[in-house]
C-alpha positions, -999 to 999 in steps of 0.1 A, spaced: -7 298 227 -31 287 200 -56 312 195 -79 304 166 -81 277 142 -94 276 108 -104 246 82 -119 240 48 -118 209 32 -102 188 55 -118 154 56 -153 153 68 -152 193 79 -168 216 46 -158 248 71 -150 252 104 -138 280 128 -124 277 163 -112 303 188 -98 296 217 -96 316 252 -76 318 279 -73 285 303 -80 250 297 -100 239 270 -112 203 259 -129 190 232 -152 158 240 -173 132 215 -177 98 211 -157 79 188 -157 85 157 -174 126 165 -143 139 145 -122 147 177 -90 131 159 -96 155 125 -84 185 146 -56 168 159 -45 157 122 -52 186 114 -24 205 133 0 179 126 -4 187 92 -3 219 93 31 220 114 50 202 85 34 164 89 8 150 64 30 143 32 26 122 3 -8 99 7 -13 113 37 -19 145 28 -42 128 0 -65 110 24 -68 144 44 -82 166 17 -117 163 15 -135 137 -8 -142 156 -46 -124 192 -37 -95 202 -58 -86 228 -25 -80 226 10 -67 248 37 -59 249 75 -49 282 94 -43 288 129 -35 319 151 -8 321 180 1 344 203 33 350 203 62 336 228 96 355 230 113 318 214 89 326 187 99 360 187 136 351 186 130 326 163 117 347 139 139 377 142 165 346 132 150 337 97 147 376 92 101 376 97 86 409 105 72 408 138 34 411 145 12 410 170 -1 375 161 14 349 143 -6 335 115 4 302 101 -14 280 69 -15 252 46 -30 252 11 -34 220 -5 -44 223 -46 -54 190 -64 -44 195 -102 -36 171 -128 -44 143 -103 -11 158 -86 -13 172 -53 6 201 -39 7 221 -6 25 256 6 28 268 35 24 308 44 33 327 75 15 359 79 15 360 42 47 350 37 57 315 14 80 298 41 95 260 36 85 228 52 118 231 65 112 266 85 79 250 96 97 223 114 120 240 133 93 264 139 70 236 154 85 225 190 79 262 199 44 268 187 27 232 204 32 193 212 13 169 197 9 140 224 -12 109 213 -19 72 231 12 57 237 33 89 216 49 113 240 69 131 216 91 154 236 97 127 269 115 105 244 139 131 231 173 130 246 180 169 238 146 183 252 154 163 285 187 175 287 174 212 282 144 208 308 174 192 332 197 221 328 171 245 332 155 224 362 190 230 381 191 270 376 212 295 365 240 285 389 246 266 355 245 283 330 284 295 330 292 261 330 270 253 299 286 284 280 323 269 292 317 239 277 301 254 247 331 275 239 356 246 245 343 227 223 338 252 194 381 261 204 385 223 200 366 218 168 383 245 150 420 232 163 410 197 153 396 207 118 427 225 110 448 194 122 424 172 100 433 195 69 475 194 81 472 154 80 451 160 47 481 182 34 505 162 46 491 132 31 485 147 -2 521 161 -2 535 122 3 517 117 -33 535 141 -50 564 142 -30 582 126 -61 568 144 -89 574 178 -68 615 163 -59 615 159 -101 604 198 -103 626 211 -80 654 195 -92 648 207 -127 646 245 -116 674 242 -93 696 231 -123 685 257 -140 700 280 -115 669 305 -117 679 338 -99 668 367 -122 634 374 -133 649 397 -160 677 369 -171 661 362 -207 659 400 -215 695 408 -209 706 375 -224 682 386 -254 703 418 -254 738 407 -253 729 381 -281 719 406 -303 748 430 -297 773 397 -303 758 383 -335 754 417 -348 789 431 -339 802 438 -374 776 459 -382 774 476 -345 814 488 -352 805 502 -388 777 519 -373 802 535 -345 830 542 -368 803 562 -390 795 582 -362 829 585 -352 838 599 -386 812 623 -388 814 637 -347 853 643 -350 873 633 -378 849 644 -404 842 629 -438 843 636 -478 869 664 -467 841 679 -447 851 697 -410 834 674 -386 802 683 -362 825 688 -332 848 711 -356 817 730 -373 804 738 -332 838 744 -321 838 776 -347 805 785 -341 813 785 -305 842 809 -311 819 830 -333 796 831 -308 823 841 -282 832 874 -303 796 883 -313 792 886 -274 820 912 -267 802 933 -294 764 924 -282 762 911 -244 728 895 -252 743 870 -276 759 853 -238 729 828 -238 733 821 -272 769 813 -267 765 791 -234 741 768 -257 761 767 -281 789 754 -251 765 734 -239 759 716 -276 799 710 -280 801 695 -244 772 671 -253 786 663 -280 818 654 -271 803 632 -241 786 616 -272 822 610 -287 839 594 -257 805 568 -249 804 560 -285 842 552 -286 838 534 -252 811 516 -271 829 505 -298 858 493 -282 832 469 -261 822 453 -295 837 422 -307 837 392 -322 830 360 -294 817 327 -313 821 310 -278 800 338 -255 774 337 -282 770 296 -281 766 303 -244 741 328 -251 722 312 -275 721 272 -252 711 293 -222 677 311 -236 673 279 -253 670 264 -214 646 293 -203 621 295 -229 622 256 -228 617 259 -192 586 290 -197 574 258 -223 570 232 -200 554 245 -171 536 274 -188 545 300 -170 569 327 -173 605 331 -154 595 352 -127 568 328 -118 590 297 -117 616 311 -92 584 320 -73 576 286 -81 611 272 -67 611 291 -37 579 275 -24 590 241 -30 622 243 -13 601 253 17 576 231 11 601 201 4 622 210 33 630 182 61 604 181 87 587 211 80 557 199 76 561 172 99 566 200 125 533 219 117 514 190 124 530 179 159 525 219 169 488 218 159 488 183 179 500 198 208 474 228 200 448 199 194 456 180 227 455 210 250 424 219 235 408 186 239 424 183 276 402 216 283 371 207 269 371 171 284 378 193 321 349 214 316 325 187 298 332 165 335 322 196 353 290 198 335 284 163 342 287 164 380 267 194 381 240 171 358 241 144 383 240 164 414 205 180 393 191 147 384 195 133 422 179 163 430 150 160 407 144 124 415 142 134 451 117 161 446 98 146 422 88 115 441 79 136 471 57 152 451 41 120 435 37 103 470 7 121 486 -9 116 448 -15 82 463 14 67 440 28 51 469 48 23 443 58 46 416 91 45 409 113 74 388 148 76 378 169 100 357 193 77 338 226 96 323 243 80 292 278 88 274 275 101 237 293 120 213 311 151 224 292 182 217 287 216 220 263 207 255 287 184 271 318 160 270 337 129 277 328 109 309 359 88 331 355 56 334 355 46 375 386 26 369 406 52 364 414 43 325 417 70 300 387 90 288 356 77 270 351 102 241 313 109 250 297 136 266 273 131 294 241 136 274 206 130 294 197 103 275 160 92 287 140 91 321 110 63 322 84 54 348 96 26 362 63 7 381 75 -8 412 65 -49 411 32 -63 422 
């Protein structure tokens, strides 16, 4: 309910302050009193009045202008602006400041304070008042607000079916986006079909199977070209661990005594035990160390052949890494996903399951959507009936009204209609389109 309003600077009106009781009021003048200026006046400040508009409303020679009203609130208000996150108070305070600078004009609009948009004040307007002029009814010519006033005219008997539909629709729309972005896929995957078929072909004759291939091809290369000088190095240590070298005893030969040193200092001196297991312990080691160095060297030799091989296959994988920028592991990763990509008719079969998904989906929503539609009709006979008994004894004896129910879109408040032939669905969704006075004839 408006409680109070507030101008300064509005067209004719220097200052002027209006409050508002409960009950009916009405403002009365003769033409061209001003009546009209109040009326422009909310309009504007509800998000109308832009552009020249706006310039012809502030008044003539002030640089500022402001509107303000006061209303009580409504729990849709109160919902509404729990929704854009508003403290609550026990009055809601709404107004327009106009500022004339630069010969450029420029509004705001504050709620209880607050800097909200034009676009906040819009949605906020259908719950704060309705602005009705001659020949304007503004919320009789909308097809949503009749549908709502027709829904709520036929109880709360309908309200499950209104929340069925709601939710079949929202299953529908999700299904049918995520078939849209299957097709898109699909379609997107026809274009590059060939230039993916190239790409797989080139990874699967590279036979990729081991992320760590170029390492240990890096590593038998090495050992192969450097053979000659991996033997020397193994007879050297050979030499030294058991056949000696300049005439010297070898290391196994030097440990070996001082093992059996060891062995006799311990009959005189038990404590000297420990020293002589370490000391076993060293000559085992060592000859372990012996046999894998001789089992090493007899691995090494000389294989021009092996080492081509070597050498053309990490040429292929780094030329591979090259191309494609990325590194081995990734292009088997790489591989993998196109053969399940590319594979026959598995894509084709994700898009005739989400079909089926779509279809069963749609078959529901249609169901409940003619549901709500009978239930509509049964409501608007209803209301038709009621209404002209009530308009009758108003001595309206030739008035005629009629609730007229159109297909649309489908939506989230209703769904597709049958046709009375029995064909397949019409995809709209039984939408109360307009109710008229229709005058009987003279």
């Amino acid at each position: 309910m408006l409680t109070a309003l507030s101008l300064e600077n509005i067209a004719l009106i220097e200052r002027l302050e209006l409050s508002f009781e409960a009950g009916f009021t009405v403002l009365t003048g003769e033409t061209g009193a001003g009546k009209s200026i109040l009326l422009d006046a909310l309009d504007a400040l509800l998000g109308g009045a832009q552009g020249s508009q706006a310039a012809r409303l502030l008044r003539r020679g002030c640089e500022r202008g402001r509107i303000e009203a006061c209303f009580r609130l409504s729990p849709p208000v109160r919902a509404w602006l729990e929704s854009q996150e508003l403290e609550l108070e026990e009055e809601l305070v709404l107004s327009r400041d106009w500022r004339l600078q630069d010969e450029r004009l420029s509004s705001r609009h504050r709620l209880n304070g607050i800097v909200i948009s034009r676009a906040q004040v819009l949605d906020l307007r259908p719950l704060l008042l309705d602005l009705t002029v001659q020949g304007q009814t503004q919320q009789l010519g909308r097809p949503g607000q009749q549908r709502r006033w027709l829904d709520r005219f036929a109880g709360e008997s309908q309200l499950p079916l209104l929340e069925e539909v709601r939710t079949t629709f929202r299953q529908w729309r999700a299904v049918a986006a995520e078939l849209a972005a299957a097709l898109a896929d699909q379609e997107r995957l026809q274009r590059q079909r060939q230039q993916q078929e190239q790409l797989l072909e080139d990874l699967e004759a590279a036979a990729l199977e081991d992320p760590l291939e170029a390492q240990q091809l890096q590593i038998e290369q090495d050992r192969l070209a450097h053979g000659v000088r991996l033997q020397q190095g193994v007879m050297t240590l050979l030499g030294r661990l058991v056949e000696g070298a300049e005439a010297a005893p070898s290391a196994l030969d030097h440990l070996a005594a001082c093992e059996q040193e060891l062995q006799q200092m311990e009959g005189l001196d038990a404590s000297v035990a420990a020293l002589r297991e370490t000391c076993t312990d060293g000559l085992v080691a060592l000859q372990d160390l012996a046999r894998e160095l001789d089992r090493y060297g007899a691995c090494l030799e000389s294989d021009p052949e092996r080492l081509a091989e070597l050498q053309e296959r990490l040429s292929q994988l780094k030329a591979l890494e090259r191309r494609h920028g990325q590194e081995l592991a990734a292009l088997i990763d790489l591989r993998d996903q196109l053969r399940q990509l590319l594979a026959p008719g598995s894509a084709d079969a994700s898009v005739a399951a989400l079909q089926l998904r779509q279809q069963a989906a749609q078959q529901q929503r249609d169901q409940r959507a003619a549901a709500l539609s009978q239930a509509r009709r049964l409501a608007a006979l209803e209301l038709e009936t009621r209404l002209m008994e009530a308009l009758r004894p108003m001595g309206l004896a030739n008035v005629r009204f009629a609730v007229a129910i159109e297909a649309a879109e489908p939506g989230e408040e209703g769904g597709p209609m049958r046709c009375s032939s029995g064909s397949a669905p019409i995809p709209a969704s039984p939408w109360l389109r307009w109710w008229r006075w229709l005058p009987a004839a003279r």
